[in-house]
N, C-alpha and C positions, 0 to 999 in steps of 0.2 A: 470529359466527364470524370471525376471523381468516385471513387468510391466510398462509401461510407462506413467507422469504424462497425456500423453493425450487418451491415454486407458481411463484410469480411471475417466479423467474430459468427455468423450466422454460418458463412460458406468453411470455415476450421471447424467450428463446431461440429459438424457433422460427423467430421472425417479423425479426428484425435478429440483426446480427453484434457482438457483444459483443467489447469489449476484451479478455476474460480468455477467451476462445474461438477469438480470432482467431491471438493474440499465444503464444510460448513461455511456458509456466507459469514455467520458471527466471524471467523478467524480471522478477517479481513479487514470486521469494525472491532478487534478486539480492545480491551481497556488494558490487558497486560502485556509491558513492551515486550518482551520475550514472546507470546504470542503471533507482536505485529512482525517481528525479527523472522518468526519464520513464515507469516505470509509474504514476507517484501520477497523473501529466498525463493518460495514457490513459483513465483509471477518470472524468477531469473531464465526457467528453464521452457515459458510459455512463445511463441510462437507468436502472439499478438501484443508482445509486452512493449513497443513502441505505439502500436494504433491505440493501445488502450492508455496509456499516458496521456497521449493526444487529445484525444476523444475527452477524456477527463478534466485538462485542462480547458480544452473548450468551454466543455460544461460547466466551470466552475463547480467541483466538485467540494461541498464542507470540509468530508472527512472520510478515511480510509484506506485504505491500498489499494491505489488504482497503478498498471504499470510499473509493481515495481518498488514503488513512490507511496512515502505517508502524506497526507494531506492531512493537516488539524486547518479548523476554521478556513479552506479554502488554498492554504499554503502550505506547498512542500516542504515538509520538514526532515531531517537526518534522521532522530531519535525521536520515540515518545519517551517521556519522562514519566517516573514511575508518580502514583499517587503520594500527596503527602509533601510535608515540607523537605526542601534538601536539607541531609545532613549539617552540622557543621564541622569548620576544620576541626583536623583531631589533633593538628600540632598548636603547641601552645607558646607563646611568645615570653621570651625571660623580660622581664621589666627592670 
């Protein structure tokens, strides 16, 4: 028999202070990559930070920090990108 990721986040829970119980939920679905930066860092030092990957990826998770891990649209991504269009280059080509 298995256990289940929320067994386990139930049976931790009790006993330590979990990042995503300590901290505001927004940090987690923030819109500012610097925000998401430092909830991915948060989740480093959590003790459930593989079940909750897991678990998330199960679920098919949209969007968020789950694990560690950004998810936009359902896929883990490295970075969020900030609003707005990217720059362009700033070097400029001699003709």
């Amino acid at each position: 028999m298995s256990v289940s990721f929320l067994d386990a986040f139930n049976e931790v829970a009790t006993s330590q202070d979990l990042p995503c119980r300590s901290y505001a939920p927004e940090l987690f679905f923030a819109e500012s990559p610097a925000d998401v930066e430092y909830a991915k860092s948060l989740c480093n030092a959590c003790p459930l930070v593989a079940e909750c990957l897991a678990g998330a990826l199960e679920r098919s998770e949209p969007w968020g920090v789950w694990g560690g891990q950004l998810f936009v649209q359902g896929v883990v991504v490295a970075r969020k990108r900030p609003r707005g269009r990217p720059r362009k280059c700033d070097t400029v080509t001699a003709a």
